[in-house]
N, CA, C and O atoms as a Tinker XYZ file with bonds, in Angstrom:
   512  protein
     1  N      0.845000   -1.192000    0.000000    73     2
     2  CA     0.000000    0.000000    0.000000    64     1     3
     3  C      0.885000    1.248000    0.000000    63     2     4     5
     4  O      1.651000    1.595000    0.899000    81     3
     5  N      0.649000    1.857000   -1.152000    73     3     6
     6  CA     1.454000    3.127000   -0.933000    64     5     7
     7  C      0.551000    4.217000    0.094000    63     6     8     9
     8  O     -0.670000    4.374000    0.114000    81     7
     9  N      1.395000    4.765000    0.764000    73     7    10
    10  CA     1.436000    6.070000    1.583000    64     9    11
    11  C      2.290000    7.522000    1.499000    63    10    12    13
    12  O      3.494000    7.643000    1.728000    81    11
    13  N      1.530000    8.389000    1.183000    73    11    14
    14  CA     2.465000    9.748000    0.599000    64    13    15
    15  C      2.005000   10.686000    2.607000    63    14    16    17
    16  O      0.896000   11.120000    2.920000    81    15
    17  N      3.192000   10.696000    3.451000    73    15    18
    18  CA     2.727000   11.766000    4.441000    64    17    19
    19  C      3.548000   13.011000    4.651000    63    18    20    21
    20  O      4.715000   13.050000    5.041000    81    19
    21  N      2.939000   13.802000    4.405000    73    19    22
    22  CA     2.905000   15.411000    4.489000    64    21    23
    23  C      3.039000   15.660000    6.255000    63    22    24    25
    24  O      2.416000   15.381000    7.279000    81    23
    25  N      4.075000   16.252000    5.899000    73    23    26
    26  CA     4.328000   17.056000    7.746000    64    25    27
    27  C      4.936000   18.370000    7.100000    63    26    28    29
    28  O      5.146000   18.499000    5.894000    81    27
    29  N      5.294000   19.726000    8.472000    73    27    30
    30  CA     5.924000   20.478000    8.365000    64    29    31
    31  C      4.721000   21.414000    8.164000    63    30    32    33
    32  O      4.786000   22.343000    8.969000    81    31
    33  N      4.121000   21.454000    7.717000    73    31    34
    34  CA     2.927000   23.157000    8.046000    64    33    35
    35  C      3.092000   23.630000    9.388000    63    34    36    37
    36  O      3.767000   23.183000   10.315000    81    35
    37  N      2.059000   24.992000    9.271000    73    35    38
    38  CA     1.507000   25.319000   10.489000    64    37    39
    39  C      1.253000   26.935000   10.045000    63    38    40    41
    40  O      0.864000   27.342000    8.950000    81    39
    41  N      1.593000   27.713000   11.234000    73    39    42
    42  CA     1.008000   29.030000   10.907000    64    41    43
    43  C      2.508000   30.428000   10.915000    63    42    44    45
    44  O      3.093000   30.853000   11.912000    81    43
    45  N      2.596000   30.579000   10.353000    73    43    46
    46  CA     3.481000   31.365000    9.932000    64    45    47
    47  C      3.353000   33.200000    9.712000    63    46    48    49
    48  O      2.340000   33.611000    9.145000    81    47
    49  N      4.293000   34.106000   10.130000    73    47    50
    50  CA     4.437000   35.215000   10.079000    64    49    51
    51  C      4.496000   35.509000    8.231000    63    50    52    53
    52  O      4.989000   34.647000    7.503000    81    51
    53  N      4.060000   36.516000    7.791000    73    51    54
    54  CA     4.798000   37.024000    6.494000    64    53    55
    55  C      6.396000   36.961000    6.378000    63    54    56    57
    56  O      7.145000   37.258000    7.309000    81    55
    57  N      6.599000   36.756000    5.771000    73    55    58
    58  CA     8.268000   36.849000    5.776000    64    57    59
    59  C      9.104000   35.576000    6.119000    63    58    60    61
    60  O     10.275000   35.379000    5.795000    81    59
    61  N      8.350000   34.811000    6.781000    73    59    62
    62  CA     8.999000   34.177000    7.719000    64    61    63
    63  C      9.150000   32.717000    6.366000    63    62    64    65
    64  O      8.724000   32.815000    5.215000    81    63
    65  N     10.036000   31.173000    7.102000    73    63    66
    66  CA    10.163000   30.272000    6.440000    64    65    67
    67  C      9.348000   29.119000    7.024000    63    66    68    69
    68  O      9.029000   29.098000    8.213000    81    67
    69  N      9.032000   28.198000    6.186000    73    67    70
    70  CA     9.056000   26.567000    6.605000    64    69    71
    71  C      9.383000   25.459000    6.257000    63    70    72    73
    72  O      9.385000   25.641000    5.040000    81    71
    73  N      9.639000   24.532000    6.381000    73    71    74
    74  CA    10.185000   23.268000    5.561000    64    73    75
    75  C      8.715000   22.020000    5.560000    63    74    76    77
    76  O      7.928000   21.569000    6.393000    81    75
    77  N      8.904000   21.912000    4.529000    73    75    78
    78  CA     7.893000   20.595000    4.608000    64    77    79
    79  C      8.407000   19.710000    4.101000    63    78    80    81
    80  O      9.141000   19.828000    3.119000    81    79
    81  N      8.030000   18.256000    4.868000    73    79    82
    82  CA     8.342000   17.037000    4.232000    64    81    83
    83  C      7.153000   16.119000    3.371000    63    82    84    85
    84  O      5.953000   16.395000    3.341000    81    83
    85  N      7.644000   15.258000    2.862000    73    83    86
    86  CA     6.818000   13.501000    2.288000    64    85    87
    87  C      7.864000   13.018000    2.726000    63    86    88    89
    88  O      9.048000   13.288000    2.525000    81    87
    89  N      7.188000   12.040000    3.543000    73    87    90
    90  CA     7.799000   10.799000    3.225000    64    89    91
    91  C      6.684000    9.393000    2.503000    63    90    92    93
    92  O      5.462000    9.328000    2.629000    81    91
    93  N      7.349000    8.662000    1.959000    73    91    94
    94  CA     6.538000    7.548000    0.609000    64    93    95
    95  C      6.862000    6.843000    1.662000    63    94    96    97
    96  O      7.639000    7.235000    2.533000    81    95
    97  N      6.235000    5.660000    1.649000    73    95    98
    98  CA     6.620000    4.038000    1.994000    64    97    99
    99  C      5.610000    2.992000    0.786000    63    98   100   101
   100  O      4.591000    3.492000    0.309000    81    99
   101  N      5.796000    2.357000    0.614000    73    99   102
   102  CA     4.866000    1.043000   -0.321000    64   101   103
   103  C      5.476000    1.372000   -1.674000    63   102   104   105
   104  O      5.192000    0.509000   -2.505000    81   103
   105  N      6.353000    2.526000   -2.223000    73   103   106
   106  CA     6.788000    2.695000   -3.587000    64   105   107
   107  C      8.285000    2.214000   -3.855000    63   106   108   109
   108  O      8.880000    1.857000   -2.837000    81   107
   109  N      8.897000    2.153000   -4.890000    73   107   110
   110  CA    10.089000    2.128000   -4.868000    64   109   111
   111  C     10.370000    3.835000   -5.450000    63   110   112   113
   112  O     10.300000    4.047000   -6.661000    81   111
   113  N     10.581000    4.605000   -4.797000    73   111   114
   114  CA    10.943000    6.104000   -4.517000    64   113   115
   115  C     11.429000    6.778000   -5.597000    63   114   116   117
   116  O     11.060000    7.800000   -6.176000    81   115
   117  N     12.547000    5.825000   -5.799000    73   115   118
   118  CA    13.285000    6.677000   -6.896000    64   117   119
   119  C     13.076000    6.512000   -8.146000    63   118   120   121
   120  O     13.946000    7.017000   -8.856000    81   119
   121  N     11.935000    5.797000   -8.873000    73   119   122
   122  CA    11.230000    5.569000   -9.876000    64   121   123
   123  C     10.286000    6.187000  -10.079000    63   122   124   125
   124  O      9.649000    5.982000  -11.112000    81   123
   125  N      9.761000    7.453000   -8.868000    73   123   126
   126  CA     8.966000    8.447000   -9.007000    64   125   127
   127  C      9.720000    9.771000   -8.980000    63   126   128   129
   128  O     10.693000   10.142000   -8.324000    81   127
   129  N      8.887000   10.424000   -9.992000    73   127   130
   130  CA     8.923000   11.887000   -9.865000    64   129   131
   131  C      7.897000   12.177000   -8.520000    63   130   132   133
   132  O      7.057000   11.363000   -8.136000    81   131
   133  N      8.131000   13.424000   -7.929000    73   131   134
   134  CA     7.724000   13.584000   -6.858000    64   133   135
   135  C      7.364000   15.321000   -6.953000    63   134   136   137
   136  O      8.234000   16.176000   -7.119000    81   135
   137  N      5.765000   15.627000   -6.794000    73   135   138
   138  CA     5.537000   17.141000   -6.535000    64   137   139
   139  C      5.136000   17.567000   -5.404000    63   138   140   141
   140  O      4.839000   16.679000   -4.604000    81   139
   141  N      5.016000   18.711000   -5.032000    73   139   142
   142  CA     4.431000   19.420000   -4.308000    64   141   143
   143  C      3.146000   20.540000   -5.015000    63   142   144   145
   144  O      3.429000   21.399000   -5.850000    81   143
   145  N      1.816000   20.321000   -4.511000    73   143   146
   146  CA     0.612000   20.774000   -5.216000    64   145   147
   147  C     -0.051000   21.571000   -4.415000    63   146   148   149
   148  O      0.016000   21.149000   -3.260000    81   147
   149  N     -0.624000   22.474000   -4.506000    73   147   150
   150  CA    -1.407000   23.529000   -3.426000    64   149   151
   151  C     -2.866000   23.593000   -3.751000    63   150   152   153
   152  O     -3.356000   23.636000   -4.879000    81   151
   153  N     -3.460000   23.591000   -2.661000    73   151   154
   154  CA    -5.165000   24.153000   -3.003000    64   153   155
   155  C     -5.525000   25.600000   -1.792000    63   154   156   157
   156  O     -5.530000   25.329000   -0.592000    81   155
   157  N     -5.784000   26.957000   -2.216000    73   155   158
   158  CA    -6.394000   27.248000   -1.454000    64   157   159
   159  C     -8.147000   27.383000   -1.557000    63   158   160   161
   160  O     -8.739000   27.319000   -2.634000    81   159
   161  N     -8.845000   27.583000   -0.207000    73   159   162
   162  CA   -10.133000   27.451000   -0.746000    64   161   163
   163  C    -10.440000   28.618000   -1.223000    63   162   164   165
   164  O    -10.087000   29.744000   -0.873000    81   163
   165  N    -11.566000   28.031000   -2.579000    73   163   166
   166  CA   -12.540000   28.334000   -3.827000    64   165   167
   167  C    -11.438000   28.554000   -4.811000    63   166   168   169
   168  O    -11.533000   29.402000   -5.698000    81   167
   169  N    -10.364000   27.769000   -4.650000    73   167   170
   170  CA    -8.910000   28.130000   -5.980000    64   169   171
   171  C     -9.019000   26.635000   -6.291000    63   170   172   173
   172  O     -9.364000   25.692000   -5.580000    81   171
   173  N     -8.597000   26.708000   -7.649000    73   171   174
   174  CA    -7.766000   25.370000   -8.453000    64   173   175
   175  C     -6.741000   24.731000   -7.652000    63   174   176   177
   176  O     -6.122000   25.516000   -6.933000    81   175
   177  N     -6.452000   23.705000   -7.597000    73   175   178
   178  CA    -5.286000   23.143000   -7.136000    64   177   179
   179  C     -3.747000   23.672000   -8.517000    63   178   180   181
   180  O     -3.713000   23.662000   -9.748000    81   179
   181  N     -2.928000   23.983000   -7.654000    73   179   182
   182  CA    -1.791000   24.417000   -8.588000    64   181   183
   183  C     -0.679000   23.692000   -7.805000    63   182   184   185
   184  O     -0.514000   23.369000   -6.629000    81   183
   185  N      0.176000   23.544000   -9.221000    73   183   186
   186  CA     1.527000   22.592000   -9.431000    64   185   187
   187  C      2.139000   23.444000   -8.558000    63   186   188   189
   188  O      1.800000   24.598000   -8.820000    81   187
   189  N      3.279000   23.351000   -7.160000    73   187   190
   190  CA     3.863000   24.260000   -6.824000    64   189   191
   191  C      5.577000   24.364000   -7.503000    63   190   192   193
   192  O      6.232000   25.164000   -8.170000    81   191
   193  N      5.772000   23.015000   -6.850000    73   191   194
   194  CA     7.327000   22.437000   -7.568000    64   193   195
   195  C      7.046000   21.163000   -8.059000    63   194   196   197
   196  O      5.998000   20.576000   -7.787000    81   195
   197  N      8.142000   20.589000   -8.940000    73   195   198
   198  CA     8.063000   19.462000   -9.266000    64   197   199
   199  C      9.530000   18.774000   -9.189000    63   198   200   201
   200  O     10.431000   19.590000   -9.386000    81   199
   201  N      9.796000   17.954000   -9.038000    73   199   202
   202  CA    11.458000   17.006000   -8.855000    64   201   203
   203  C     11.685000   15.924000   -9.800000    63   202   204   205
   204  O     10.610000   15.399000  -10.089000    81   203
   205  N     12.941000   15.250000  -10.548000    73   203   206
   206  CA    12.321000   14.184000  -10.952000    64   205   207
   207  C     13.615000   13.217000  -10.490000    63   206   208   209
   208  O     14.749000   13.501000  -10.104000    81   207
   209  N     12.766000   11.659000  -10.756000    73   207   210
   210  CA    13.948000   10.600000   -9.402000    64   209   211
   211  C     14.898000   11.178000   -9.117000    63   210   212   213
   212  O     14.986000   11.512000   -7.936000    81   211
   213  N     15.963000   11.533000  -10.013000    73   211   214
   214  CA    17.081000   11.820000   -9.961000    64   213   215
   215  C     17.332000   13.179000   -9.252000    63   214   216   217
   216  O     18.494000   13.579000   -9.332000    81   215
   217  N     16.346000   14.059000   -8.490000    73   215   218
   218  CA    16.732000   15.576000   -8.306000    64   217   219
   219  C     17.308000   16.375000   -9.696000    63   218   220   221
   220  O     17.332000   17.605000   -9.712000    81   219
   221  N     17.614000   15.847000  -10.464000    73   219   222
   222  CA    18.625000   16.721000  -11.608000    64   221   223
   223  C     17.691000   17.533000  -11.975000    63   222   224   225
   224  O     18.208000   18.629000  -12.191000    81   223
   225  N     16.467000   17.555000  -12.173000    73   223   226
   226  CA    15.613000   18.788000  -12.996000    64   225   227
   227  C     14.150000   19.010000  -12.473000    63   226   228   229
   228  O     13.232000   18.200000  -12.604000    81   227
   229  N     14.080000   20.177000  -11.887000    73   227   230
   230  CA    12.579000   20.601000  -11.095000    64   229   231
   231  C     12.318000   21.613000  -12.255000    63   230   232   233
   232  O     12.852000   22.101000  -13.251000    81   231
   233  N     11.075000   21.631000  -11.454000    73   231   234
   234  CA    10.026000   23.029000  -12.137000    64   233   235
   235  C      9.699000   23.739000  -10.718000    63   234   236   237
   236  O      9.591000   23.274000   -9.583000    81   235
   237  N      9.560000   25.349000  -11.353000    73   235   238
   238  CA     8.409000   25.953000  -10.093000    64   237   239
   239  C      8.031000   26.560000  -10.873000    63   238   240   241
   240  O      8.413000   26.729000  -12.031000    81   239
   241  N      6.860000   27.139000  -10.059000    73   239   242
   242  CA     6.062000   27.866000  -10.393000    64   241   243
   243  C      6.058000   28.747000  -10.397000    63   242   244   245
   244  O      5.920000   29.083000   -9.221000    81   243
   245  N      6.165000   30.141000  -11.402000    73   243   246
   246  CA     6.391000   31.372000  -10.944000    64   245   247
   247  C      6.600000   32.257000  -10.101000    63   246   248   249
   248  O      7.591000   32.972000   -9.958000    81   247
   249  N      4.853000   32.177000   -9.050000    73   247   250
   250  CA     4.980000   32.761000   -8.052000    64   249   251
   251  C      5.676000   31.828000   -7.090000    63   250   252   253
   252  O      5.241000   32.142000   -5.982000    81   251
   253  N      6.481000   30.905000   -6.966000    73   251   254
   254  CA     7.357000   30.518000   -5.998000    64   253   255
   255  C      8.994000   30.774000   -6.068000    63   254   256   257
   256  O      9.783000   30.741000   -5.124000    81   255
   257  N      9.301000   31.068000   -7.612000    73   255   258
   258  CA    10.549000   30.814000   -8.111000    64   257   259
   259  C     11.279000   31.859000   -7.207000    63   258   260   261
   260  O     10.776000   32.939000   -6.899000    81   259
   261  N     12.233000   31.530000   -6.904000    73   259   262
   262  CA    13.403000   32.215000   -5.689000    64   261   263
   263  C     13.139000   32.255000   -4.484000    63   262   264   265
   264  O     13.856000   32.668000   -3.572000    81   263
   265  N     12.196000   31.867000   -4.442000    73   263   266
   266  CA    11.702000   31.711000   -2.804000    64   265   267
   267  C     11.597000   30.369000   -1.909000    63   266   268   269
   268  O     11.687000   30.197000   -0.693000    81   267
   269  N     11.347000   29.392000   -3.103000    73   267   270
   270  CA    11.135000   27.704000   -2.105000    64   269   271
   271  C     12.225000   26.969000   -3.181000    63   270   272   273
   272  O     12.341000   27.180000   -4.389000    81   271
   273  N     12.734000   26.339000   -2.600000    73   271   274
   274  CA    13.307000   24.884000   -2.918000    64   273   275
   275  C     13.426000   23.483000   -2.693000    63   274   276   277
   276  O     13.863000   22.868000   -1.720000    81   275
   277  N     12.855000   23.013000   -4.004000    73   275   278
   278  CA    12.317000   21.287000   -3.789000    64   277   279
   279  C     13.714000   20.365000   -3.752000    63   278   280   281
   280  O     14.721000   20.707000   -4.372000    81   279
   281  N     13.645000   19.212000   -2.983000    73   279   282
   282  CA    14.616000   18.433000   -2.803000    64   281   283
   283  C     13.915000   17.479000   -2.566000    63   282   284   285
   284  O     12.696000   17.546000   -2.408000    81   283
   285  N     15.000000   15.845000   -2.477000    73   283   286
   286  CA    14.621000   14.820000   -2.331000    64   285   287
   287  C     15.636000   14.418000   -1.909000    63   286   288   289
   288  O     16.669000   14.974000   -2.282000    81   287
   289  N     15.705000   13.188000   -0.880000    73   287   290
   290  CA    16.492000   12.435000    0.051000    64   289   291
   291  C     16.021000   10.986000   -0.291000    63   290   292   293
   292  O     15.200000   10.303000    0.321000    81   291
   293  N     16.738000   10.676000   -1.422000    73   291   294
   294  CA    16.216000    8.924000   -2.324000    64   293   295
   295  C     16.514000    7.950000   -1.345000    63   294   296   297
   296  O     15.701000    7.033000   -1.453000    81   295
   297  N     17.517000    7.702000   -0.222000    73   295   298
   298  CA    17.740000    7.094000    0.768000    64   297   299
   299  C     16.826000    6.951000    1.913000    63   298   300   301
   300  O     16.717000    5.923000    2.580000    81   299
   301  N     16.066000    8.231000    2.130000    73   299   302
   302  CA    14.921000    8.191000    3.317000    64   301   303
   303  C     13.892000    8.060000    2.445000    63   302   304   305
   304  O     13.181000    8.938000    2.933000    81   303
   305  N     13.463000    7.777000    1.824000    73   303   306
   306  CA    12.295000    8.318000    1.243000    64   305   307
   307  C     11.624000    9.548000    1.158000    63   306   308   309
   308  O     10.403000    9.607000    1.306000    81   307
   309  N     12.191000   10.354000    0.974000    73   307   310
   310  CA    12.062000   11.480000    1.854000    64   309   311
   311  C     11.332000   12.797000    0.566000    63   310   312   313
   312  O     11.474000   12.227000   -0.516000    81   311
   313  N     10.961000   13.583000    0.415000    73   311   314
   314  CA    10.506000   15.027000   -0.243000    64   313   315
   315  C     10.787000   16.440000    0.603000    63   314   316   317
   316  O     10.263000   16.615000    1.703000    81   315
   317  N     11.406000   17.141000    0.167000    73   315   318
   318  CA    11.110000   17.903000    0.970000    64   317   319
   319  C     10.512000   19.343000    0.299000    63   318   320   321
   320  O     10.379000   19.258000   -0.921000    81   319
   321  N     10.192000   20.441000    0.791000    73   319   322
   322  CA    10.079000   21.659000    0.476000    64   321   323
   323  C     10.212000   23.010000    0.955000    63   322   324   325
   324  O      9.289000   23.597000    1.520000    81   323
   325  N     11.375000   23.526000    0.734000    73   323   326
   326  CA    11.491000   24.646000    1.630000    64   325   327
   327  C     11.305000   26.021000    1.263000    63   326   328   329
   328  O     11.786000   26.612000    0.296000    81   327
   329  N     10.494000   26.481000    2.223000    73   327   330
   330  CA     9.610000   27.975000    1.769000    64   329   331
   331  C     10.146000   29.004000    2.977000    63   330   332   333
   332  O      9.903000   28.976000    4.183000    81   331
   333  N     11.060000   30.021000    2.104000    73   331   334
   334  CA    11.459000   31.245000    2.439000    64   333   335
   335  C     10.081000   32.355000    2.122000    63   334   336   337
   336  O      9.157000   32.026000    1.379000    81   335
   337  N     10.140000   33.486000    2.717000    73   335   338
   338  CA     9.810000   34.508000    2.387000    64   337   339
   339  C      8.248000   34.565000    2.104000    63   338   340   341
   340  O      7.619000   35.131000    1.209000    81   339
   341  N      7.881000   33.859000    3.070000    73   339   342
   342  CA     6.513000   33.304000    2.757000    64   341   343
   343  C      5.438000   34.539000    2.327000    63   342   344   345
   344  O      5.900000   35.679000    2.280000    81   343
   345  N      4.394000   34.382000    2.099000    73   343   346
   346  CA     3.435000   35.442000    1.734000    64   345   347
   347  C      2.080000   35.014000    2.178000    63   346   348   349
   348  O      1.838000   33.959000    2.763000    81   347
   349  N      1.339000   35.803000    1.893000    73   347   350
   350  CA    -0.071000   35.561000    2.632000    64   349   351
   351  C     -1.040000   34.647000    1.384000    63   350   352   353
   352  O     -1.963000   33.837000    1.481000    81   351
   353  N     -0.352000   35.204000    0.306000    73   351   354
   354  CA    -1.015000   34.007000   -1.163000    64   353   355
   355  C     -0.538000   32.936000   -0.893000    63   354   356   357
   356  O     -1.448000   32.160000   -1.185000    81   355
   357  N      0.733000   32.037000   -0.328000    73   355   358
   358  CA     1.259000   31.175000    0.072000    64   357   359
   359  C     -0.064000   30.222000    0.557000    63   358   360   361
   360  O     -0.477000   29.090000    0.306000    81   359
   361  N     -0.355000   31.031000    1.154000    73   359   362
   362  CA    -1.051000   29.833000    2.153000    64   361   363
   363  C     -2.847000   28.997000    1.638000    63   362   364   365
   364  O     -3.904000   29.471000    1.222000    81   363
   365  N     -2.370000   27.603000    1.966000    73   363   366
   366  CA    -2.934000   26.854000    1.487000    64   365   367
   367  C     -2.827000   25.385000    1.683000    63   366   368   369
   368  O     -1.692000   25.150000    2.098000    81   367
   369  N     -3.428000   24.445000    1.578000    73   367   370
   370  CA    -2.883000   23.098000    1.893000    64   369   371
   371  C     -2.205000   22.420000    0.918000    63   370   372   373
   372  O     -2.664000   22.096000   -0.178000    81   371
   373  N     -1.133000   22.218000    1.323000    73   371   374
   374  CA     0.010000   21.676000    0.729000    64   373   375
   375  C      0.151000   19.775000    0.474000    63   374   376   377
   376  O      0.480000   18.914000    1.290000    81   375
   377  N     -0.151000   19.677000   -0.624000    73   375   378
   378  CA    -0.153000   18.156000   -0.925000    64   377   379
   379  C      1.383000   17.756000   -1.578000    63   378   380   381
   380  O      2.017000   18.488000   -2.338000    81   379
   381  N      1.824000   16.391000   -1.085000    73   379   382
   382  CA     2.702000   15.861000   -2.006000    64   381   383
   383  C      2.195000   14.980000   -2.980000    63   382   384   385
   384  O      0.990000   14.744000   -2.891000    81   383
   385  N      2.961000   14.319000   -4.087000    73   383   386
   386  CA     2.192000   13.563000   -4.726000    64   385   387
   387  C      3.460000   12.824000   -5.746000    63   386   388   389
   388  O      4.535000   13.319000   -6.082000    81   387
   389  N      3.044000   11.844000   -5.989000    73   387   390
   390  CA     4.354000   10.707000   -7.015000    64   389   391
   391  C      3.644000   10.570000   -7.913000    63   390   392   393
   392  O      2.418000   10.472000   -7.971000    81   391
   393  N      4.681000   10.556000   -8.921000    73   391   394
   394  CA     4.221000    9.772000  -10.829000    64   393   395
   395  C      5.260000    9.666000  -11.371000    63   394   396   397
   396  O      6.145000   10.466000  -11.671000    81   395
   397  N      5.013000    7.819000  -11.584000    73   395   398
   398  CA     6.340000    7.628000  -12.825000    64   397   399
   399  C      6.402000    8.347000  -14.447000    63   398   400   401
   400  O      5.711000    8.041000  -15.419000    81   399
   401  N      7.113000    9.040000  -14.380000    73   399   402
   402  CA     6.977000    9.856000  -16.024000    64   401   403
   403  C      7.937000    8.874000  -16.607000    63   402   404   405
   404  O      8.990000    8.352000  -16.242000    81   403
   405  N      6.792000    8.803000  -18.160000    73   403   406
   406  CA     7.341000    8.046000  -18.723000    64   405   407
   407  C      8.186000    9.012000  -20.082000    63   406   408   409
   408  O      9.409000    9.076000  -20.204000    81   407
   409  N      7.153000    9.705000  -21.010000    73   407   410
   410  CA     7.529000   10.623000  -21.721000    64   409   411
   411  C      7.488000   11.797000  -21.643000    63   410   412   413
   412  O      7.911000   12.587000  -22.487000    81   411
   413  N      6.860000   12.107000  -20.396000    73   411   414
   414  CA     6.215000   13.249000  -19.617000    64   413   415
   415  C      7.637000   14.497000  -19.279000    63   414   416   417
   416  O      8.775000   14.049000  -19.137000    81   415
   417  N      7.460000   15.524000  -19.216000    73   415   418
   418  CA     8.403000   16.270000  -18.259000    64   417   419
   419  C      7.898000   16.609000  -17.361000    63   418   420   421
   420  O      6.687000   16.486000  -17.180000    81   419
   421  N      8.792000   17.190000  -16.468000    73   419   422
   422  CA     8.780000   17.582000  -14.771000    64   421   423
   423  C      7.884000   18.478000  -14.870000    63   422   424   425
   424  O      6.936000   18.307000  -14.104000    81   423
   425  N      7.805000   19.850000  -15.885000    73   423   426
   426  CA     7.001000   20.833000  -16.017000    64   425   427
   427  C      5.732000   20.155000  -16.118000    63   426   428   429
   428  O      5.004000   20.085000  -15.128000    81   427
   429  N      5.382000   19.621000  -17.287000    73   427   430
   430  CA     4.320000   19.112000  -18.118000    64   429   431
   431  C      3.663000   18.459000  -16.227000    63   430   432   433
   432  O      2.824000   19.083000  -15.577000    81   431
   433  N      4.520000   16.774000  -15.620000    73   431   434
   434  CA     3.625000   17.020000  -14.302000    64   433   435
   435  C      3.134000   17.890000  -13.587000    63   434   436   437
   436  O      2.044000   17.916000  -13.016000    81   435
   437  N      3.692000   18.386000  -13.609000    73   435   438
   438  CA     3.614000   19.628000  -12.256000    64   437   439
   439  C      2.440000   20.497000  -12.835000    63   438   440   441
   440  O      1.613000   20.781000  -11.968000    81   439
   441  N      2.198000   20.927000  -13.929000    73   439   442
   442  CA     1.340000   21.649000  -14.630000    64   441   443
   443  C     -0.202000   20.932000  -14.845000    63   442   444   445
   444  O     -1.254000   21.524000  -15.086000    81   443
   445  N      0.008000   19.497000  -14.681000    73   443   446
   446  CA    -0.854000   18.908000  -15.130000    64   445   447
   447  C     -0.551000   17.112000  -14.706000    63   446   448   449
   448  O      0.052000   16.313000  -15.423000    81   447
   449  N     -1.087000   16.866000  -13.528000    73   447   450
   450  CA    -0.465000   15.351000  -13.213000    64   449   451
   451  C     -1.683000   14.565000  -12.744000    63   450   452   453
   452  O     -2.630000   14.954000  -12.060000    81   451
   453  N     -1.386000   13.126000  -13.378000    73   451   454
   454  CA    -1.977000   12.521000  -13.732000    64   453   455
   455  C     -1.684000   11.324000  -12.110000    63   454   456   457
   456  O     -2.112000   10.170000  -12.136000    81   455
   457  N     -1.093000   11.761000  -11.139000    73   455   458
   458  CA    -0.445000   10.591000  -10.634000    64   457   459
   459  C     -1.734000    9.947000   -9.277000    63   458   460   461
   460  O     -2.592000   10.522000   -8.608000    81   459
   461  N     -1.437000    9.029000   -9.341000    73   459   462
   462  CA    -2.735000    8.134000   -8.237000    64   461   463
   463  C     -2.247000    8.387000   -6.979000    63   462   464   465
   464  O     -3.076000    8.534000   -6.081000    81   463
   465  N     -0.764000    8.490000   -6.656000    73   463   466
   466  CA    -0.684000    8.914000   -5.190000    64   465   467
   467  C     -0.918000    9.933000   -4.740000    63   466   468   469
   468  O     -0.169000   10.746000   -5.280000    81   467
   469  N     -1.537000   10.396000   -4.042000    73   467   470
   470  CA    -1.691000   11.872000   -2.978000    64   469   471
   471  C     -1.482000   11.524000   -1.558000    63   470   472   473
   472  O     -2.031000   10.617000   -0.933000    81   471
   473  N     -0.525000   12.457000   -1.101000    73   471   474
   474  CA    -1.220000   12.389000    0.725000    64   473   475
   475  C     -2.225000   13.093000    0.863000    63   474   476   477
   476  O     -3.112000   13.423000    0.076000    81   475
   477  N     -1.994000   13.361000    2.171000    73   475   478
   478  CA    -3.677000   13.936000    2.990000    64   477   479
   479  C     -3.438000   15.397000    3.034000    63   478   480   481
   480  O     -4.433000   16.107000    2.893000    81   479
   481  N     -2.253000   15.984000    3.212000    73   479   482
   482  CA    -2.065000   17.539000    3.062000    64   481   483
   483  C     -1.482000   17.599000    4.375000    63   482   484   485
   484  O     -1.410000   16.669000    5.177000    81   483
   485  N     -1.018000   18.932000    4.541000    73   483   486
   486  CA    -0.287000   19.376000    5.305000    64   485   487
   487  C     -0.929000   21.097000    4.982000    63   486   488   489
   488  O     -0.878000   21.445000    3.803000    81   487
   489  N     -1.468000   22.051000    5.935000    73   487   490
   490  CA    -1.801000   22.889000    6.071000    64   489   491
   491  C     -0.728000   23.590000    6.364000    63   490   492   493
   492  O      0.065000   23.266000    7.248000    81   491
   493  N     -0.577000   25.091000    5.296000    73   491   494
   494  CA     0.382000   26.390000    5.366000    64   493   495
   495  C     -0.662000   27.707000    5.592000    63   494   496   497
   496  O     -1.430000   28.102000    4.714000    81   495
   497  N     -0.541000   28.314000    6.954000    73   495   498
   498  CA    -1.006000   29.349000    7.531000    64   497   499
   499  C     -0.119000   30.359000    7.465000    63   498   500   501
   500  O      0.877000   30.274000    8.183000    81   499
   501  N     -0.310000   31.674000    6.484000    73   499   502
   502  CA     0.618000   32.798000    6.699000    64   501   503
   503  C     -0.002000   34.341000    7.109000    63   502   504   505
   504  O     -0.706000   35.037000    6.378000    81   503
   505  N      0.407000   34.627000    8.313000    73   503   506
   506  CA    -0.344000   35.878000    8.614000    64   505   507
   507  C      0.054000   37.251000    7.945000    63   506   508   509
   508  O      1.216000   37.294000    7.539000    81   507
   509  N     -0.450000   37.987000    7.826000    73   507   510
   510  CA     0.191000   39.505000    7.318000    64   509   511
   511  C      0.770000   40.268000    8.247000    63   510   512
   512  O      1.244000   41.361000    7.939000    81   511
């Protein structure tokens, strides 16, 4: 049984940082690309970052670019995401999520993913 769990939210100052994790268990890890996806409420869910097995090539998303950085720890199973400079649009529940790309790119997931794993979320609170 795969399991995608989301930790690391909570409630946060403007400005301020957080780190969030996934950790997978039931997959073999490094045969997935691995994102990070946001919903706030009455919004679309949006691609935030995307990774692929190898770490060698992410995507972000505009409004994140210079501010968070996606990583992966293929040994722990691990995802992570780290958010500098947070903002009050930031906030939202933060999903991880896996998909083996086959012909796919990192962008193309992240923009648009097709993958069956989700965790449960991890909630990002940012005050003004």
């Amino acid at each position: 049984q795969v399991r995608l769990v989301e930790s690391g939210g909570g409630l946060v100052q403007a400005g301020g940082s957080l780190r969030l994790s996934c950790t997978a268990s039931g997959l073999r890890f490094d045969d997935y690309a691995m994102g990070w996806f946001r919903q706030a409420p009455g919004k679309e869910r949006e691609g935030v970052s995307c990774i692929i097995w190898s770490g060698s090539s992410t995507y972000y998303a505009d409004a994140v670019k210079g501010r968070f950085t996606i990583s992966r720890d293929n040994a722990r199973n691990t995802l992570y995401l780290q958010m500098n400079s947070l903002k009050p649009e930031d906030a939202a529940m933060y999903y991880c999520a896996a998909e083996r790309l086959l012909l796919k790119s990192v962008r193309d997931y992240c923009l648009g993913p097709s993958t069956d794993y989700w965790g449960q979320g991890t909630q990002v609170t940012v005050s003004s």
